[in-house]
Steps between C-alpha positions, in 0.01 A plus 500: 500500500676581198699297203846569660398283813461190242821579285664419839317206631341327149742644251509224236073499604319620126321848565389463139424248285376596081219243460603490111887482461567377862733777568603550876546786736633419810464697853906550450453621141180746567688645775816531364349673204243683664806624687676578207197712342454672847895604437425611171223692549685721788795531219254672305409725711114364648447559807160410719170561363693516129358345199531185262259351259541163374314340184586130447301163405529247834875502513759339770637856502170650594473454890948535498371855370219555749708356788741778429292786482316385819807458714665814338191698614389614202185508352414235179256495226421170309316579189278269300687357226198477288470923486560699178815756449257785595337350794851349636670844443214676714610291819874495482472873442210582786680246782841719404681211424867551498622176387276250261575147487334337261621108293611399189164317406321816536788670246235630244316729766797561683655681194168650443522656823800679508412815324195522756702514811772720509438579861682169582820515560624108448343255291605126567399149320498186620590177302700696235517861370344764247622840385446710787463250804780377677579159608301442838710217624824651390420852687418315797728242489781700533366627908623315802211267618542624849228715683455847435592726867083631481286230467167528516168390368344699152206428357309421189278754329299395267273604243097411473296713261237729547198664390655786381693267232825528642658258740595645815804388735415365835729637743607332816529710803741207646848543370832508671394256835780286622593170311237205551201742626198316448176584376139419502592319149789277748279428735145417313738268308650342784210442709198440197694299309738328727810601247847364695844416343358135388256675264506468183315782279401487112417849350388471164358879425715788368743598798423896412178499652432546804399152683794278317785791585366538870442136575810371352712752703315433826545110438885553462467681829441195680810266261270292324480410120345718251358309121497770243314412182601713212151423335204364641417161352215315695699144446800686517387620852390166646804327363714720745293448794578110453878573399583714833214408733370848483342595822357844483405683168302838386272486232229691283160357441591494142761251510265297722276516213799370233558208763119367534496526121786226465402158404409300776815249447736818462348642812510161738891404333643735789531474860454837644422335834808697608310818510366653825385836417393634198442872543289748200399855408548729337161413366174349692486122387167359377343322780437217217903452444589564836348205624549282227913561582446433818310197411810412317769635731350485790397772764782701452450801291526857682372806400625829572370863376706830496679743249809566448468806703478291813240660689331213611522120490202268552577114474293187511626152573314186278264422850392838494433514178279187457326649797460847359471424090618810295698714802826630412528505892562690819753745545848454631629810437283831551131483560241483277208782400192468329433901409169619316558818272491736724827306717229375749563175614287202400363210735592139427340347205464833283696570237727845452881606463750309603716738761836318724562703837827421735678330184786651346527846327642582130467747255514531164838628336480835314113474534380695844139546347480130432650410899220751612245343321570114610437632899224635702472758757535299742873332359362153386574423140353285196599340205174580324353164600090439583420222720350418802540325871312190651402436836861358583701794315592289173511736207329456169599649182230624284579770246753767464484905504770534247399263266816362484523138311681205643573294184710206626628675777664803356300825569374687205312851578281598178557850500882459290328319256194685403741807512722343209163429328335780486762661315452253195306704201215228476393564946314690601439383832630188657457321832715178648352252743655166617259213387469158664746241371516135565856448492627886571211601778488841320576608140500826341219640251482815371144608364500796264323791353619536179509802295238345288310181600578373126864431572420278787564140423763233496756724292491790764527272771850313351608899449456620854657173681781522267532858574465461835796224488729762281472751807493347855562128643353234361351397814327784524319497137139420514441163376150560295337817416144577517313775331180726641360827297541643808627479861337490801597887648380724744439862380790591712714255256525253741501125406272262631733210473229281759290510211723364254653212757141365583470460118819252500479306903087519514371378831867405635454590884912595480627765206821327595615158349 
């Protein structure tokens, strides 16, 4: 199925419908401009498997953008919106972008930018201009909204970070299959969650990440309604289920968390009886506010685990849960490994590496080593995940071999940050860990070695965050800071980071919240 199926049969239908200003995108109007930015990028000159990156807030234009790039073949990059000049610079210029589309809300970084990517051939804006960008809707505006003569399906590719501090594109091997191929995404969505062209889907997370992009584009796939909140807002969020009878929805734990924490008469003023399925990741949910949504909601929450490399997919439906307390679930896609150290496999109930066989392949872009690296000998691949198997193949979570940190849902990986530290003058050695937080699941500490254990104190600690926020992401900066006279290393120089995590989740039986 594919968006030009519904411009003909449901053309006045909303595709898209901004939570906060109300602003509509119907099936006619994301075809007809999708069509139009297919037509523009062949006037440029990209042809299949070419390159755009796109760095927006939630915007109407967003998925017109995406829907254009997909049908035009090409490859797409959505970037966080929330990176620095330096870290958004790194991506447009390692994906080989050759046109940038950014908006006018994001001017400041935008203009920021331009000096940093001079590979790019065409820089457009959305919502009003800049120096140096041209008008997005003008540019595009001007194309026929009729098909292009080569359709075919592109793909996104998308960044996630990794342990050697810079985030690495993850590179579809599906690109130029005829118009409406489906995929495992298609199908898992159709058949788990029972999407049709009656649903109705409310997507409040940042449409550059993975999940929200994916899922919204799959959902439009099948003509229904997609809800896109500019911001999160727990009210905000349960107000809209009541307004348009919201059926379906994808959530973090997090914003669970911001909904339990309402008042009980803010909470109970909605009807969200509406809702059917409630899916999460992203993040494992605490057992504790899973079931106390479902206590509220109903039975209806579904969990799903997987990257955005796509290796694998295990899902779990609410019965399954309840039955199995703490899975993440069986596997859809692939089949799941437990591997010891040595890459034997492990029987049920003990815990090792987390390996997917028969799932789907990727590699890294630019970044053969770190492709290598993620596979076996035998062609299965991780995500750096520990966990184990019960008895009836459910998989549970329990620490990870990167040490990556899930704060509210957004991967961090440590190594970045105690890079940019240990060049400060007053660090002498530094380690980040992801510590257990109520609201977040995971936040980020750094614990230090000064240069001299005199500096340490509440003075050096304001320094280094603030640092920290000067330099990368906010997102990224640790949120405390810790100091030790020394750190726990091997000889070798290797850092026993288990030693510093048991200090901060004690007996927890799962290093992952």
């Amino acid at each position: 199925m594919h968006i030009c199926e519904f411009a003909k049969t449901t053309p006045e239908k909303p595709a898209i419908i901004m939570g906060g200003s109300g602003e509509t995108v119907t099936y006619k109007q994301l075809d007809d401009r999708s069509n139009q930015g297919a037509q523009y990028f062949r006037a440029q000159g990209l042809r299949l498997g070419d390159h755009i990156a796109l760095l927006m807030e939630n915007n109407p234009r967003f998925f017109e953008i995406c829907w254009a790039a997909q049908r035009a073949g090409l490859y797409y990059t959505a970037i966080s919106s929330r990176l620095t000049v330096e870290e958004a610079a790194y991506i447009i210029n390692d994906c080989g972008a050759k046109i940038f589309i950014t908006s006018a809300y994001k001017s400041e970084l935008a203009k920021e930018l331009i000096p940093h990517i001079p590979n790019v051939e065409t820089r457009l804006m959305t919502d009003g201009v800049i120096p140096g960008y041209d008008s997005f809707e003008e540019a595009v505006g001007a194309f026929p909204a009729t098909p292009i003569e080569d359709e075919c399906e592109g793909a996104d590719m998308l960044y996630s970070s990794g342990t050697t501090g810079r985030p690495k594109g993850i590179k579809p091997t599906e690109i130029g299959n005829p118009l409406g191929t489906m995929d495992n995404l298609y199908n898992i969505v159709k058949n788990r969650y029972s999407i049709d062209d009656q649903s109705v889907y409310l997507s409040p997370a940042p449409t550059y990440h993975a999940a929200p992009l994916r899922y919204n584009m799959r959902v439009q796939r099948f003509g229904a309604t997609c809800i896109l909140m500019e911001h999160f807002d727990a009210e905000e969020y349960l107000k809209l289920v009541e307004k348009y009878n919201v059926t379906h929805s994808q959530l973090v734990p997090t914003m669970f968390v911001r909904m339990l924490k309402l008042p009980e008469e803010v909470r109970h003023r909605y009807d969200v009886s509406s809702l059917g399925v409630a899916i999460h990741a992203a993040a494992p949910c605490p057992e504790k506010v899973k079931r106390e949504m479902m206590e509220w909601w109903g039975p209806i929450l579904y969990e799903y685990y997987g990257g955005t490399e796509g290796n694998g997919y295990c899902a779990v439906t609410p019965d399954e849960w309840l039955a199995h307390p703490g899975t993440v679930g069986r596997a859809l896609v692939g089949i799941v490994h437990i591997l010891d150290e040595e890459g034997n496999e492990l029987p049920t109930g003990e815990t090792g590496a987390i390996y997917f066989s028969d799932g789907k392949d990727f590699s890294y872009h630019n970044d053969p080593e770190r492709t290598a690296q993620s596979y076996n000998d035998q062609g299965w691949s991780t995500l750096g995940d520990v966990g184990y198997l019960d008895e009836d193949g459910f998989l549970y979570l329990t620490d990870r071999q990167s040490y990556m940190i899930i704060s509210g849902g957004v991967n961090i990986y440590p190594q970045e940050i105690e890079d940019l530290l240990l060049t400060h003058p007053k660090v002498y050695d530094a380690a980040v860990i992801g510590v257990p937080n109520e609201e977040f699941g995971e936040e980020v500490k750094a614990v230090i070695q000064p240069v001299d254990m005199k500096l340490a104190g509440d003075d050096l600690e304001a320094e280094l965050i603030e640092f920290c926020r000067t330099n990368i992401s906010h997102v990224k900066c640790p949120r405390s800071v810790d100091f030790e006279a020394e750190l726990p290393r091997h000889p070798t120089g290797k850092l026993y980071k288990r030693l510093l995590k048991d200090k901060y989740w004690g007996e927890k039986k799962s290093r992952i919240v």
